[in-house]
C-alpha positions in Angstrom: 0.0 0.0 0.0 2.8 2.8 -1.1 2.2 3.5 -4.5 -1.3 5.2 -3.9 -4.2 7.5 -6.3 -6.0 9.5 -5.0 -8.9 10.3 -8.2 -10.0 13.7 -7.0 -13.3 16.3 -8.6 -11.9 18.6 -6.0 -14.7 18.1 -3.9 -14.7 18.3 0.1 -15.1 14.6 0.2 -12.3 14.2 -2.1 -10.0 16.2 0.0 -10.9 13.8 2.9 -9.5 11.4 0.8 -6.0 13.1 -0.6 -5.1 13.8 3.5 -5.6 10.0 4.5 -3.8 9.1 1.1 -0.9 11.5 2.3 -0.8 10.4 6.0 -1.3 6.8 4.7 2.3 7.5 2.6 3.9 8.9 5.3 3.2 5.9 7.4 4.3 3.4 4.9 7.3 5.3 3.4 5.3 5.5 0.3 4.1 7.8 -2.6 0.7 9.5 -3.6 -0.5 10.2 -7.5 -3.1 12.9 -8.1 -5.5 12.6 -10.5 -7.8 14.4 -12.4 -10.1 13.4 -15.4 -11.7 15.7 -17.3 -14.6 14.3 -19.3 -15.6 15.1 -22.8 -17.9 18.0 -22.7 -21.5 18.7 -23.9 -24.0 20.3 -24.7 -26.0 19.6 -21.5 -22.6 20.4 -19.5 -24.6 23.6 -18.0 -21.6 24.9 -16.1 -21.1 21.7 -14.5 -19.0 18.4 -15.1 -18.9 15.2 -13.4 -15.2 16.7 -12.1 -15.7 19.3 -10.2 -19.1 21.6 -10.2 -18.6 25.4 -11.5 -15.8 26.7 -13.1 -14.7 30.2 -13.2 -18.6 30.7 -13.2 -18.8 30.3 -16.7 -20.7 27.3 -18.5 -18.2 24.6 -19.6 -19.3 24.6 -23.3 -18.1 28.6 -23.3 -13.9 27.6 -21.7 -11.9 26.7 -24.2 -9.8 23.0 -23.3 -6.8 24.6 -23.1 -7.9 27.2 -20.6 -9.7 24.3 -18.7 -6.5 22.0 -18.6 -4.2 25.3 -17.3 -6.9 25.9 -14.5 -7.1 21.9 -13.7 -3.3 21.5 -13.7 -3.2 25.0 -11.1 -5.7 23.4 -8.8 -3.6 19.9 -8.9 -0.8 22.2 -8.3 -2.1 23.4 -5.4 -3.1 20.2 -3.3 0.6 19.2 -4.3 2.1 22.2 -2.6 -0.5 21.2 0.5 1.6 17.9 1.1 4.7 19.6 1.8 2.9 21.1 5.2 0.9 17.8 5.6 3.5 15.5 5.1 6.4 16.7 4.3 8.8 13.8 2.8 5.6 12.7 0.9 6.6 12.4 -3.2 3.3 13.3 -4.8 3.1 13.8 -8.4 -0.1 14.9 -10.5 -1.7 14.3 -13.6 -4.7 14.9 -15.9 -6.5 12.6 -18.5 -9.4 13.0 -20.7 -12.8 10.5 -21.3 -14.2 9.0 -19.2 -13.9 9.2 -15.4 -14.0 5.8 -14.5 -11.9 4.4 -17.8 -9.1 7.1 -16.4 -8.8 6.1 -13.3 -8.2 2.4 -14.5 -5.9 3.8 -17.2 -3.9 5.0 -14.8 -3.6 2.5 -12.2 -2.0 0.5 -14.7 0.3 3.0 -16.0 1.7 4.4 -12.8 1.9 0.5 -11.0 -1.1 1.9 -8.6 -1.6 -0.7 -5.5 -4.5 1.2 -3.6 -7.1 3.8 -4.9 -8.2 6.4 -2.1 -11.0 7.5 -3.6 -13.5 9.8 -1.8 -17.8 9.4 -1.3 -21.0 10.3 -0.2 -24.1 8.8 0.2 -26.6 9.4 -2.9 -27.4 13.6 -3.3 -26.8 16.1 -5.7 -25.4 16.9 -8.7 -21.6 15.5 -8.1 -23.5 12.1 -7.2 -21.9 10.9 -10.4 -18.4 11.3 -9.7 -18.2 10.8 -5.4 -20.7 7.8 -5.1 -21.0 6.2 -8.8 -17.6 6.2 -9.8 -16.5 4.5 -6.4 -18.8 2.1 -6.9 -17.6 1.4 -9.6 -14.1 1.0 -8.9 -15.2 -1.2 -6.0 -16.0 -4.1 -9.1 -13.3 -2.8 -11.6 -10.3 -2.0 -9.6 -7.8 -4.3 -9.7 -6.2 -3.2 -6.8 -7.6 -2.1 -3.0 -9.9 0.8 -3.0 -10.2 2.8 0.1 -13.2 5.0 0.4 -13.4 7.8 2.7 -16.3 9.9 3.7 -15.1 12.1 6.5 -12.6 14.0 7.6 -10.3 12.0 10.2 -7.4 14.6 11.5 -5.1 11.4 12.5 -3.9 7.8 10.9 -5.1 5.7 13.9 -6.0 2.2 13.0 -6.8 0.6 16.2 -10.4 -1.0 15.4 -10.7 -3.0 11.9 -13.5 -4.9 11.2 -13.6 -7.6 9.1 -17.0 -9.0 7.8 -17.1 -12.2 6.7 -19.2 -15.8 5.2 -16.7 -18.1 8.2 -18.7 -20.9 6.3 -16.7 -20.5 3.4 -13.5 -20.3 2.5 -12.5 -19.4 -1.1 -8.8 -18.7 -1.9 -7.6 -15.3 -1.8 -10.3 -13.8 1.2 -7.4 -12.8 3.8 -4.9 -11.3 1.0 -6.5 -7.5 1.4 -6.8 -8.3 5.0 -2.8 -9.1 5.8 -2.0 -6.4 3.8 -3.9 -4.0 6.1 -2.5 -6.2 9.1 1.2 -5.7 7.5 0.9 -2.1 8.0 -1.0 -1.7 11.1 -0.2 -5.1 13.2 -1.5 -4.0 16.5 -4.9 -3.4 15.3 -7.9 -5.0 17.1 -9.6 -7.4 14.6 -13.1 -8.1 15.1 -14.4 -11.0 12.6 -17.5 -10.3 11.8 -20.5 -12.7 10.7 -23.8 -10.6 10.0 -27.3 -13.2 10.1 -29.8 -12.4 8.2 -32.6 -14.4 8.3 -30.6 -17.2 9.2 -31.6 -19.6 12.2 -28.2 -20.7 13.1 -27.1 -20.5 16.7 -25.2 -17.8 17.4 -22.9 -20.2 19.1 -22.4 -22.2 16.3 -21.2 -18.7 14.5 -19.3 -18.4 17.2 -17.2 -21.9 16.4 -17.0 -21.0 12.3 -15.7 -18.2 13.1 -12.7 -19.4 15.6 -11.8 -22.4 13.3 -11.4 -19.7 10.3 -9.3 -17.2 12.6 -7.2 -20.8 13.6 -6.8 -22.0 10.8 -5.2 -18.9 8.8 -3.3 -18.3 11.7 -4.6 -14.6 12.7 -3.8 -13.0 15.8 -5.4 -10.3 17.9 -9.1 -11.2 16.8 -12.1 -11.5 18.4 -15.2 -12.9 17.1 -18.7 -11.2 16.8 -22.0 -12.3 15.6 -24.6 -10.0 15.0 -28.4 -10.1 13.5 -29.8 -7.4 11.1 -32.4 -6.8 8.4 -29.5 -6.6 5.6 -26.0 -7.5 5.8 -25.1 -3.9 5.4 -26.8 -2.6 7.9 -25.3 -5.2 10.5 -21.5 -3.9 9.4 -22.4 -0.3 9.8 -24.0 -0.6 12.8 -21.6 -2.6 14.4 -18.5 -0.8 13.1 -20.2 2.2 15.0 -20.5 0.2 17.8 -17.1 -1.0 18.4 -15.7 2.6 17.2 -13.9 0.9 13.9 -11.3 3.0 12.5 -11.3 0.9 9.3 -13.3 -1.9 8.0 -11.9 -4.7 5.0 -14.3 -6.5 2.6 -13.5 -9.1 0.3 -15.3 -9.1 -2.7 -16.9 -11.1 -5.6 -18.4 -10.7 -8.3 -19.7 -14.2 -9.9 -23.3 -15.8 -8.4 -23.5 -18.7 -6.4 -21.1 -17.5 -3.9 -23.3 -15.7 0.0 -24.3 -12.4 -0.4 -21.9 -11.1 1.5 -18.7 -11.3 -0.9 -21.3 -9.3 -3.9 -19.6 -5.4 -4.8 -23.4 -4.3 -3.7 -22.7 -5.2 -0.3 -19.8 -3.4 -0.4 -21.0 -0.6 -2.5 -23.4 -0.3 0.3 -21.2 0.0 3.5 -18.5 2.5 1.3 -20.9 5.2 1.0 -22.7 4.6 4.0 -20.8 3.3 7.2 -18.6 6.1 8.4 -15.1 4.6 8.9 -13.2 4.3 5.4 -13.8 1.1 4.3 -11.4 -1.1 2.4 -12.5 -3.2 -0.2 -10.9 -6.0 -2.5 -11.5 -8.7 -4.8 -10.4 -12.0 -5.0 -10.9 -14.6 -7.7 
């Protein structure tokens, strides 16, 4: 988790996003790439783009691309001359592409070697909907590297609380590989594995075992187990990473059918732009 992009639209949640990204790199000795897309523009553009709201006040359509790229390459400009006060010893770099927001993002995660996206998010309102909340979700099934999404501003890097929700019933290859990478960087972190039952009429006990034979037999350390019931799995990670004060929570994720509920990107579309810790998600084939 070094070589990190943060995507920004220059929006407050974005920002949240670029100061975890930086104090992220200064905890693992690593870098931070800035990145902007601007999208084609058209006729319905209005004075707005996907990227960023208003510009200069005038309707998009009216700026010339030139103009636009100068005044996107000042703004990147400036949140690079941020990190030197935020985190000073921090390399970040910046860039700009063109087309589509989401096809950018993967363009460049390839190109630059990217191993974690810190990508900002809100739940569903407004106009910048498209970029904060749609394009997260959609690098939560595309990426092919960790995306972290953040929501709120957190002044410090403390990872203390990670929660780590689960199917203990399974076990498919590659589940933990997100998870001991978080555990590589912050090894005294709490980790509460979590199974969510809903409308299941398993004893809670029984959960209970599941769970300790998975956390035995890959070895973990520093766990504790939890079992919860809730209407939707979603609901039962959010409310009990409030509960337990999680600083982070990790998701495995999967995108073919057959496999519980829990390893679908929806679930995990769900808890990034809804619980309030950032949430780490991953997939794994």
């Amino acid at each position: 988790m070094k070589n990190i992009l943060v995507p920004t639209d220059f929006s407050p949640e974005a920002h949240y996003a670029y100061k975890v990204a930086l104090q992220l790199a200064r905890h693992t000795g690593g870098s931070v790439t800035l990145l902007h897309v601007l999208e084609e523009l058209g006729d319905t553009a209005s004075g707005f783009s996907s990227v960023g709201g208003p510009v200069g006040g005038a309707g998009l359509d009216q700026i010339f691309p030139i103009k636009l790229m100068e005044a996107t390459k000042r703004r990147l400009q400036n949140l690079q001359d941020e990190a030197m006060l935020r985190a000073s010893g921090v390399s970040v770099r910046h860039t700009v592409k063109t087309g589509a927001v989401g096809d950018g993002i993967l363009r460049a995660i390839q190109k630059y070697g990217i191993d974690l996206v810190v990508m900002g998010a809100r739940e569903h309102s407004g106009i910048q909907h498209f970029f904060v909340s749609s394009t997260t979700e959609q690098m939560i099934r595309l990426a092919p590297c960790p995306v972290l999404t953040v929501k709120h501003e957190h002044a410090q890097l403390e990872v203390r609380n990670i929660v780590f929700p689960f199917d203990f019933s399974g076990n498919p290859e590659g589940a933990l590989a997100g998870l001991r990478q978080v555990q590589a960087v912050f090894p005294n972190a709490r980790l509460h594995l979590l199974q969510v039952m809903v409308g299941h009429h398993t004893e809670p006990s029984q959960q209970q075992e599941q769970i300790q034979e998975f956390a035995r037999k890959h070895q973990l350390t520093n766990w504790q187990p939890a079992v919860v019931e809730a209407d939707r799995t979603s609901t039962g990670i959010e409310q009990y990473a409030q509960s337990v004060q999680s600083d982070w929570v990790v998701m495995p994720t999967h995108g073919r059918s057959g496999l519980s509920t829990w390893l679908r990107p929806s679930v995990a579309e769900a808890v990034a732009t809804h619980a309030f810790p950032p949430v780490l998600t991953y997939r794994f084939q």
